[in-house]
SENU-433019 format. One line per field, with one value per atom (N, C-alpha, C, O): residue number from 1; residue in one letter; chain; atom name; x, y, z. Coordinates in steps of 0.02 Angstrom, whole numbers, m for minus. Each point is the difference from the previous one (the first is absolute). Layout:
n	[NUM ...]
res	[A ...]
chain	[A ...]
atom	[CA ...]
c1	[X ...]
c2	[Y ...]
c3	[Z ...]
//
This chain:
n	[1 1 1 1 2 2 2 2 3 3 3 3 4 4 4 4 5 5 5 5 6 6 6 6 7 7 7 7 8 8 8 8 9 9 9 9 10 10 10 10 11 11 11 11 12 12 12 12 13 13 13 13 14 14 14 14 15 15 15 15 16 16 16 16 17 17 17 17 18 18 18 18 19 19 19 19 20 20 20 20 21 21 21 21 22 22 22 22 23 23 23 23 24 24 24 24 25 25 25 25 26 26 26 26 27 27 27 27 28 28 28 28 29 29 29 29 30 30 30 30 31 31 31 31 32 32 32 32 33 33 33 33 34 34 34 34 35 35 35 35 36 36 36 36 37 37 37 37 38 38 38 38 39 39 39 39 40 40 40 40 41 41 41 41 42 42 42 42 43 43 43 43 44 44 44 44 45 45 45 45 46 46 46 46 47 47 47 47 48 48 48 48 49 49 49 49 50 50 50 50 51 51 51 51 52 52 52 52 53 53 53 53 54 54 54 54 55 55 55 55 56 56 56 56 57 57 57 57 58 58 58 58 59 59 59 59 60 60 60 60 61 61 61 61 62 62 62 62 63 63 63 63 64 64 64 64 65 65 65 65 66 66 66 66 67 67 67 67 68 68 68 68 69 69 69 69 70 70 70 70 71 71 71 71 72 72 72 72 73 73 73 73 74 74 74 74 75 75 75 75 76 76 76 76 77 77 77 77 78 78 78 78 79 79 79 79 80 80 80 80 81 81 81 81 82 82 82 82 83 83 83 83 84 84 84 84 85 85 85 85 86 86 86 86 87 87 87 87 88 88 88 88 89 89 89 89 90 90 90 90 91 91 91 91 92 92 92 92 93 93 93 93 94 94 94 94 95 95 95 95 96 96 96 96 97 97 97 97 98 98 98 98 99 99 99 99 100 100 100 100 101 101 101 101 102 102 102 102 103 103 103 103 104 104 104 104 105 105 105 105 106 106 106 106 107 107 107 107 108 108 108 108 109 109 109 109 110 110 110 110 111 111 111 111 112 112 112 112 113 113 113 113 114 114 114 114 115 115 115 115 116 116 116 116 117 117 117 117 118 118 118 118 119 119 119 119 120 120 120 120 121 121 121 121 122 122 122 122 123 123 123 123 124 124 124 124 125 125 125 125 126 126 126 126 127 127 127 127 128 128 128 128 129 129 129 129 130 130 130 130 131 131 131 131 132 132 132 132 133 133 133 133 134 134 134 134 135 135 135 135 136 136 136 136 137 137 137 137 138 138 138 138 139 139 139 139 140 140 140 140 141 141 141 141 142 142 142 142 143 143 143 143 144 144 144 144 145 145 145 145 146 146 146 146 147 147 147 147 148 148 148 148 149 149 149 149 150 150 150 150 151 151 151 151 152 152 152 152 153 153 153 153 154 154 154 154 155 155 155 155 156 156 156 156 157 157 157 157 158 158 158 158 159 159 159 159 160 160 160 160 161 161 161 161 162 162 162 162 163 163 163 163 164 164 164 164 165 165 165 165 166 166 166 166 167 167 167 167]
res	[X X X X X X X X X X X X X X X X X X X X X X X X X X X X X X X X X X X X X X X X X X X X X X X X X X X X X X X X X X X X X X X X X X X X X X X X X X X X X X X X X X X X X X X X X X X X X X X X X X X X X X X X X X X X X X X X X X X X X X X X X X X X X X X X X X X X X X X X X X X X X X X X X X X X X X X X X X X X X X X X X X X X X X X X X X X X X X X X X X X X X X X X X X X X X X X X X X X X X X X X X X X X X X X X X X X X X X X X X X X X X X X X X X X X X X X X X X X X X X X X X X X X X X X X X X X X X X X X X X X X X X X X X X X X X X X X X X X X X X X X X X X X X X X X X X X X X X X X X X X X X X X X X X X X X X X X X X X X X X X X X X X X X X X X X X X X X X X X X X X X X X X X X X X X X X X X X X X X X X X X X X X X X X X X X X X X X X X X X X X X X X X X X X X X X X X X X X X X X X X X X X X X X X X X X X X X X X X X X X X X X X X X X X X X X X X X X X X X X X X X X X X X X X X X X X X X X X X X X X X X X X X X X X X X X X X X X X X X X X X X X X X X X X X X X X X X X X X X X X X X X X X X X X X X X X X X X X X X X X X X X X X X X X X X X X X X X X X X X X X X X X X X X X X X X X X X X X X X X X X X X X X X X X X X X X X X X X X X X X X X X X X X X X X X X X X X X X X X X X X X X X X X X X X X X X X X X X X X X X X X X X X X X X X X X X X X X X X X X X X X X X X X X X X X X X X X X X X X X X X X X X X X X X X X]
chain	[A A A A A A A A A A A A A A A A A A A A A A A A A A A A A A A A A A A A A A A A A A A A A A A A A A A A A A A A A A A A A A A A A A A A A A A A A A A A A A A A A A A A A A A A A A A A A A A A A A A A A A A A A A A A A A A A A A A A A A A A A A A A A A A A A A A A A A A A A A A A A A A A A A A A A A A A A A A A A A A A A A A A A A A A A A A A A A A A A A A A A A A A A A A A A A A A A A A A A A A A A A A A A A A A A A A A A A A A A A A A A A A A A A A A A A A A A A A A A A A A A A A A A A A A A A A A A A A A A A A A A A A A A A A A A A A A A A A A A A A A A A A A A A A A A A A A A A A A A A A A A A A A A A A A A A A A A A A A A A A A A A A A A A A A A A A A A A A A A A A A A A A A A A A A A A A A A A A A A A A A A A A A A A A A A A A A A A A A A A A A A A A A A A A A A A A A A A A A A A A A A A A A A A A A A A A A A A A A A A A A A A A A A A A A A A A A A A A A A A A A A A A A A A A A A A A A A A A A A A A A A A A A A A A A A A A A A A A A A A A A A A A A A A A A A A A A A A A A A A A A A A A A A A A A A A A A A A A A A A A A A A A A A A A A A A A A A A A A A A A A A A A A A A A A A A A A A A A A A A A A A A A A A A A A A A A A A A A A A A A A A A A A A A A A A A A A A A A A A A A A A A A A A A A A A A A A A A A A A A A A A A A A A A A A A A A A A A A A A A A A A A A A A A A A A A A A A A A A A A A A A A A A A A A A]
atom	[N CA C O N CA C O N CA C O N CA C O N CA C O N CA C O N CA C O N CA C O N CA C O N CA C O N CA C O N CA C O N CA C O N CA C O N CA C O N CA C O N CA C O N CA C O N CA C O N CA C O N CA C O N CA C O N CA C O N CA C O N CA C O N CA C O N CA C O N CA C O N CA C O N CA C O N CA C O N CA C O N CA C O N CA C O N CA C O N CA C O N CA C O N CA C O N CA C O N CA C O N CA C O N CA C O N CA C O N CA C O N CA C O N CA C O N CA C O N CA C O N CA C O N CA C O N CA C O N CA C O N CA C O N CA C O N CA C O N CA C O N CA C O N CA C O N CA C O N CA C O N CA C O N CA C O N CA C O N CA C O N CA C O N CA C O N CA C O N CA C O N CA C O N CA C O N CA C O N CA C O N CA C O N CA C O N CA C O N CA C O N CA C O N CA C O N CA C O N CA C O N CA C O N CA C O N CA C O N CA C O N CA C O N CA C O N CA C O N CA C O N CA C O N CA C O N CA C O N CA C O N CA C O N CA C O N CA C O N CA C O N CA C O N CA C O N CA C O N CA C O N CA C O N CA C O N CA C O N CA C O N CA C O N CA C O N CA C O N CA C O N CA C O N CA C O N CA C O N CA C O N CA C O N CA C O N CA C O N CA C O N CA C O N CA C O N CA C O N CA C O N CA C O N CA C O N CA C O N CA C O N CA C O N CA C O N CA C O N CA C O N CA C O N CA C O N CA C O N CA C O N CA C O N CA C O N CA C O N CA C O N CA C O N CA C O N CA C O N CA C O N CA C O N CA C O N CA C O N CA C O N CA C O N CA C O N CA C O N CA C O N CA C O N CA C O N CA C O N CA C O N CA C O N CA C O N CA C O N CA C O N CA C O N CA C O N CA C O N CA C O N CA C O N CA C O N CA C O N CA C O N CA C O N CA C O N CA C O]
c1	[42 m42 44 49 m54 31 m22 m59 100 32 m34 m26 38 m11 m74 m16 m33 m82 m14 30 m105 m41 m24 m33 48 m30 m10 m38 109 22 m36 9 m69 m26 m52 m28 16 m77 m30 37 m94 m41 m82 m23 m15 m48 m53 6 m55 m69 m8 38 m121 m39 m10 28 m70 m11 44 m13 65 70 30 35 m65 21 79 m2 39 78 m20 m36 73 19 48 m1 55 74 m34 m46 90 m6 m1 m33 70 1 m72 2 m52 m77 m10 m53 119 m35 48 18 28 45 m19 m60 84 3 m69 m50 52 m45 53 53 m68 17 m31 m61 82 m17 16 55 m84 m22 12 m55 95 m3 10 53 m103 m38 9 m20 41 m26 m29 8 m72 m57 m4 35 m111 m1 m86 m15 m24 m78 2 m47 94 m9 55 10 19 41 m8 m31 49 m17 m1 m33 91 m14 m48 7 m35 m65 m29 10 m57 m45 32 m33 120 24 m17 25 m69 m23 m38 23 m65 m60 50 m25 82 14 48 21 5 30 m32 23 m106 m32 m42 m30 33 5 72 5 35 56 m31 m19 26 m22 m54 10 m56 m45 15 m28 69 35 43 m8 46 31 m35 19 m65 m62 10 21 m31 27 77 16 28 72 35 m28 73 53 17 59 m110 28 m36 m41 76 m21 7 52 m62 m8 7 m44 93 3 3 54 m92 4 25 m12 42 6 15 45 m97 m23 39 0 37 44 3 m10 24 4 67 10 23 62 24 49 m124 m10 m58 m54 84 m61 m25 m53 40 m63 m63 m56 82 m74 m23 m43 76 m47 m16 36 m100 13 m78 m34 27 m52 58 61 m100 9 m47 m59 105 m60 m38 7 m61 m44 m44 m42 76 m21 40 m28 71 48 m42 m8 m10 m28 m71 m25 14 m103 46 m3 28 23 20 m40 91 6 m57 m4 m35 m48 m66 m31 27 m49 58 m23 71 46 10 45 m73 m14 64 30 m3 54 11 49 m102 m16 7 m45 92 15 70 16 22 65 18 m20 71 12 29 57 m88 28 25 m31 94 30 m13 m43 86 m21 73 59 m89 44 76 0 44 60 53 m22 93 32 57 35 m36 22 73 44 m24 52 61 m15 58 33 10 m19 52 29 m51 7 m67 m51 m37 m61 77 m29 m33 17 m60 m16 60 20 m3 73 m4 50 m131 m4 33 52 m68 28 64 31 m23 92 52 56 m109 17 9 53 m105 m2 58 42 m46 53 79 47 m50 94 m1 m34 90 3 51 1 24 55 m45 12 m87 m35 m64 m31 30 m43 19 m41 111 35 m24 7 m30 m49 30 39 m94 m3 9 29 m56 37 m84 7 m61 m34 m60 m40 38 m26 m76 5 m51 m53 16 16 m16 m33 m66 m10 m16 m84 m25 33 m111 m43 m12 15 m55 m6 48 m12 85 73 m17 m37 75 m40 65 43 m38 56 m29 m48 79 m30 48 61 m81 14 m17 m48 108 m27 m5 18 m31 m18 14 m37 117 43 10 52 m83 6 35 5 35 43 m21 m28 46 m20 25 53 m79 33 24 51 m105 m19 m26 m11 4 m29 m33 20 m84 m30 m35 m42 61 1 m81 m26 m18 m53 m47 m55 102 m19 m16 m57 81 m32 m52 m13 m17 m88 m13 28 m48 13 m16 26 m82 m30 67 1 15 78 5 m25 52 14 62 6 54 63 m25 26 m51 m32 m20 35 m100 m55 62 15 36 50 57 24 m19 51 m34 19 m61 m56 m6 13 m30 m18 62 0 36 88 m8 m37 61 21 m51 22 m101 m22 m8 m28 63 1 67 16 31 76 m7 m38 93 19 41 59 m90 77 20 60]
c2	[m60 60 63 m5 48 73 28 13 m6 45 70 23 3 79 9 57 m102 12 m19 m31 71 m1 m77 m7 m55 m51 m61 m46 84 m21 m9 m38 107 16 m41 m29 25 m19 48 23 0 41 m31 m55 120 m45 36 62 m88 6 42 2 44 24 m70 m6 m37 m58 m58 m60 89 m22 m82 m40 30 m42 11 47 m62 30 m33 m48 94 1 22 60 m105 33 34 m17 74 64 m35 25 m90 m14 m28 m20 22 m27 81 12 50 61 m3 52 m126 m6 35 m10 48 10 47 m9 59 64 49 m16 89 58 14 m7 23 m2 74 18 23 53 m1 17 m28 m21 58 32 m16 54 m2 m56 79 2 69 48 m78 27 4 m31 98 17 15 28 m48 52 51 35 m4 69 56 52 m60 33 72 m15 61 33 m8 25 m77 m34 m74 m25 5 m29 m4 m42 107 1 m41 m26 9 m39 m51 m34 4 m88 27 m15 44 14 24 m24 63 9 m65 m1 m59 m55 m63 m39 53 m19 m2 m49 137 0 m22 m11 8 m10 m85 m15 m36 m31 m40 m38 77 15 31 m12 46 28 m72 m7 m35 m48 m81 m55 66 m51 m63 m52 52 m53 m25 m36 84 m10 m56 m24 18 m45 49 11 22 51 m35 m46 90 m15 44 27 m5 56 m50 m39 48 m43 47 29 m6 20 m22 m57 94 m17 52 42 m61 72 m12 m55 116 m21 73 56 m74 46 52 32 m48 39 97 35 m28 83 52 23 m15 39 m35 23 m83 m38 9 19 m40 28 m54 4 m85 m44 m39 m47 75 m32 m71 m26 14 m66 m65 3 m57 m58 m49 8 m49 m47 18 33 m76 13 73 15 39 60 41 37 m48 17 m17 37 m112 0 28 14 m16 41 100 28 m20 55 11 40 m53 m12 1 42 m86 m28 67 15 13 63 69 56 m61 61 m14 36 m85 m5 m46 13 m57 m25 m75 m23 m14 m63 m23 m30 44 m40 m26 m45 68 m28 m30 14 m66 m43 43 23 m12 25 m60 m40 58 m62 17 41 m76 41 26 m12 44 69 m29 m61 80 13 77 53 m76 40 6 m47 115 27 35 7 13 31 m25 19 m49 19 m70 m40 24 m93 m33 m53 66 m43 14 5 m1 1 m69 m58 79 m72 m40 39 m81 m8 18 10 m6 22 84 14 16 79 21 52 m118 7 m27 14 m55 4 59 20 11 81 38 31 m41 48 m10 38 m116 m10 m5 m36 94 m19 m61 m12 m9 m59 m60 m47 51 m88 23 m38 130 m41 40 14 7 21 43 m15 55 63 84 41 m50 45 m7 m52 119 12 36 62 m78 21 m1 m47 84 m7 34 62 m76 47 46 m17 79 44 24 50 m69 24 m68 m47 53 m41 23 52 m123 3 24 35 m61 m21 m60 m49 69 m55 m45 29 m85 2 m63 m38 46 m17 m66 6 m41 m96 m9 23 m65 m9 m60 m26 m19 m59 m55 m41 53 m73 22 m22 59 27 27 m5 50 53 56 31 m8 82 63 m14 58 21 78 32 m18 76 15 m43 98 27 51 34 m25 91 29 m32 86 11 8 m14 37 m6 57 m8 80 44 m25 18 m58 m34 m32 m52 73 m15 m89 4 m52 m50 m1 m40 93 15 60 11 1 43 m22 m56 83 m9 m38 m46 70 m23 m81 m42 32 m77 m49 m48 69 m15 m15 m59 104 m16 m58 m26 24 m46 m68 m52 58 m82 m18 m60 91 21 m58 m60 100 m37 m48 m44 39 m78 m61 m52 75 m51 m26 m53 106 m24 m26 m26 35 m17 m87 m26 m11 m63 m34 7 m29 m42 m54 m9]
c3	[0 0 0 37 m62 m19 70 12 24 61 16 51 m121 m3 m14 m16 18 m11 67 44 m54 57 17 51 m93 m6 64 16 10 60 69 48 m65 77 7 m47 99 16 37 43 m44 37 23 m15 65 23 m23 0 m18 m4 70 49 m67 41 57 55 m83 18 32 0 24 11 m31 32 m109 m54 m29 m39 42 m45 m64 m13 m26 m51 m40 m14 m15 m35 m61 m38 45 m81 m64 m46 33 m43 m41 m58 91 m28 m39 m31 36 m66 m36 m26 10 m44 m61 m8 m39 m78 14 m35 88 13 14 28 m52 24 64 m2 55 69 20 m21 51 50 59 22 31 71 37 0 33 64 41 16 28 94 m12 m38 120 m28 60 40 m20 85 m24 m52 91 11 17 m20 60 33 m35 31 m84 m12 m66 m50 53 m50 m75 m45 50 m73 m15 m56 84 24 m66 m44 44 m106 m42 m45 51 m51 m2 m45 86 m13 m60 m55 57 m46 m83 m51 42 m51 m11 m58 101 m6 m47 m42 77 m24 m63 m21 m20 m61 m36 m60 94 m49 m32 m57 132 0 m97 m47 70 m55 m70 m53 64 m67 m46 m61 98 m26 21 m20 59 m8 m50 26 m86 m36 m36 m48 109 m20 66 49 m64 44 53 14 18 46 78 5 49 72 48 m21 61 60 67 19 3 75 57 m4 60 52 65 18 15 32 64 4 45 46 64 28 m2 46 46 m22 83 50 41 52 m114 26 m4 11 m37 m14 46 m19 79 28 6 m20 36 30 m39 17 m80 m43 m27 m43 68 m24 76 18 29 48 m18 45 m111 m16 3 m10 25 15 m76 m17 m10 m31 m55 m51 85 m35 m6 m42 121 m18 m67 m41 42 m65 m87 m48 60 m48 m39 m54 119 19 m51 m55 107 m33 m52 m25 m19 m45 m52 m45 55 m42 m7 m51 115 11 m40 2 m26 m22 m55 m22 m30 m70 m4 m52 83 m40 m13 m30 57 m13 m82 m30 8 m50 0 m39 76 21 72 57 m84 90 60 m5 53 45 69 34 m39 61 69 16 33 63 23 m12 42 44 m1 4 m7 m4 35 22 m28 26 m68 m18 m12 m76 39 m43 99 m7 78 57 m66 68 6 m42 100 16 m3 m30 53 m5 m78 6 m51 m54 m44 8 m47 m17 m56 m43 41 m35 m81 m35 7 m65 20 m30 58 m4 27 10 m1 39 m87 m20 m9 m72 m27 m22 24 m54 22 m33 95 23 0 11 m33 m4 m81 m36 17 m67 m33 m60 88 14 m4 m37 94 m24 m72 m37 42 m80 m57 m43 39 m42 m48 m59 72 m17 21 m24 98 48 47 19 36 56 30 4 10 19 69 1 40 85 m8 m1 m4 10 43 57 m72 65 13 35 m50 9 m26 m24 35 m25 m85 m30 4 m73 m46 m49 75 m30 m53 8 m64 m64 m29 m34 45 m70 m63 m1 m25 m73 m25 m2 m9 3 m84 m31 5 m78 m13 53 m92 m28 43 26 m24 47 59 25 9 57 44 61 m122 25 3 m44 118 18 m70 m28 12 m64 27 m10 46 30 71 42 m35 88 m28 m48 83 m5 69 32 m17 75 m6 m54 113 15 m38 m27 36 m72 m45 m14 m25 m63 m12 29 m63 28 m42 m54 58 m41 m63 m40 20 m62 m28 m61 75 m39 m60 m8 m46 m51 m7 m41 90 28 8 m37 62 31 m63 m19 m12 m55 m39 6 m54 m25 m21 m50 115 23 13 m26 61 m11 m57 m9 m38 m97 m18 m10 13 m20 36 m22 71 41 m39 m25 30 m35 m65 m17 m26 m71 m11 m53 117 m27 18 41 m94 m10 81 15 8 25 27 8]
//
């Protein structure tokens, strides 16, 4: 297995089911941390048109809502998912809660962040709805800080490419 993809991880369901990344093999992937209480929050809802925009493409949006910002994700579960689902964004998987920055990180974001295990980048969320952008074989390609709205043109773009490119 190639080292430098996300293929490696396993993560957990709302429903606390695991599941390794590799079941969005040969998808362009979106991966989020995500908060209910946070000012960038509305972005489920424009995540979720993106979502919809590439609807019948090899595309995916993975969330993942975590509490390491201001205490702005203080849901549990299945309240996470209730939420979610009431903020328009039930069309993409949302996992459960996680830790995106610091020793206790979840080991997928301790990935993003060493550029040495995924031979890319070098990237730490600092805020919530930190994006980075995953291409075919499940290499990280990009980062876009929380400013970047997911409907961006910057974004739309670059999804565009990744999924028409060969590889």
């Amino acid at each position: 297995m190639d080292n430098n993809s996300i293929y490696k991880f396993n993560v957990q369901k709302l429903n606390g089911d695991e599941i390794n990344l590799s079941a969005y093999r040969d998808k362009v992937i979106l991966v989020v941390n995500t908060a209910s209480q946070c000012g960038f929050t509305p972005q489920l809802k424009e995540l979720a048109a993106l979502k919809e925009q590439f609807k019948d493409k090899d595309f995916e949006i993975l969330a993942f809502p975590s509490n390491d910002f201001g205490g702005q994700e203080p849901l549990e579960g299945a309240a996470i998912a209730s939420f979610c689902e009431n903020a328009g964004a039930g069309n993409f998987p949302v996992f459960d809660k996680i830790r995106v920055r610091g020793p206790y990180a979840h080991p997928l974001y301790q990935f993003f962040a060493n550029k040495k295990d995924n031979g890319r980048l070098k990237s730490v969320p600092r805020w919530n709805f930190h994006k980075f952008l995953i291409d075919k074989t499940g290499h990280v390609t990009d980062f876009y800080y929380p400013f970047t709205k997911p409907t961006s043109s910057k974004i739309r773009k670059k999804i565009e490419r990744l999924l028409t490119a060969a590889h």
